[in-house]
N, C-alpha and C positions, 0 to 999 in steps of 0.2 A: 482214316476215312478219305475215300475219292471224293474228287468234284463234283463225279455224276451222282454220288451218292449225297451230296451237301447241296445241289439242285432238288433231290426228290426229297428231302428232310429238312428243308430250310423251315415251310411253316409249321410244323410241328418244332424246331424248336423255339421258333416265335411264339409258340403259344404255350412252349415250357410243357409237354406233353412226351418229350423223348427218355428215355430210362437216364438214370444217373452215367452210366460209362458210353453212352450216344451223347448226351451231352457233349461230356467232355474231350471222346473224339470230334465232333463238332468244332467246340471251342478252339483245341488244339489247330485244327486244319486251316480255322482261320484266322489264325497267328499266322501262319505258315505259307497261305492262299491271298493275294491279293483283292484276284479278280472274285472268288467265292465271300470273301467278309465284305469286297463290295455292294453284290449282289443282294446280299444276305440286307447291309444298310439299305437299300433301293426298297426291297421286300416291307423290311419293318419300317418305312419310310409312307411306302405307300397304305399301309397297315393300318397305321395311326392316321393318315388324312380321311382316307374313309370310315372309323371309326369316330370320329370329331362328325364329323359332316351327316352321318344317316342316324335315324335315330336304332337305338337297340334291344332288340326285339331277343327273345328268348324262347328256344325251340323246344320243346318239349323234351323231358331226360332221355325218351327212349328212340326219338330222332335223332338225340346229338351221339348218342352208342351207335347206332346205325351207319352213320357218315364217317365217324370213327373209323369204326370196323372197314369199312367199305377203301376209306382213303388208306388204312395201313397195307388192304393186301391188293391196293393198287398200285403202292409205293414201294411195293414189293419187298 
């Protein structure tokens, strides 16, 4: 996996949504990638502060398929 590709797939694997072998190319890159498993830290960093802090609202099932859909064939 590229950089640019661990830019556009970062919150999807924060959110534990990428296939088993994205994972792990994932994984792998950021062993390997300073500035990306940084990045990636900053991400899940800010992730959890705004999580803690707003309350949590749940979207409807077929909103959250929607946004899905929408961010994968954005992320190309």
């Amino acid at each position: 996996m590229l950089c640019r590709e661990v830019k556009r797939f970062a919150y999807f694997f924060l959110d534990g949504t990428l296939n088993a072998k994205q994972k792990r190319d994932f994984s792998k890159h950021l062993k390997l990638c300073p500035d990306c498993e940084s990045r990636t830290t900053i991400h899940r960093r800010f992730r959890n502060f705004i999580r803690k802090r707003l309350a949590r609202l749940t979207a409807p099932a077929r909103l959250r398929q929607r946004l899905s859909r929408t961010l994968r064939a954005f992320a190309g």
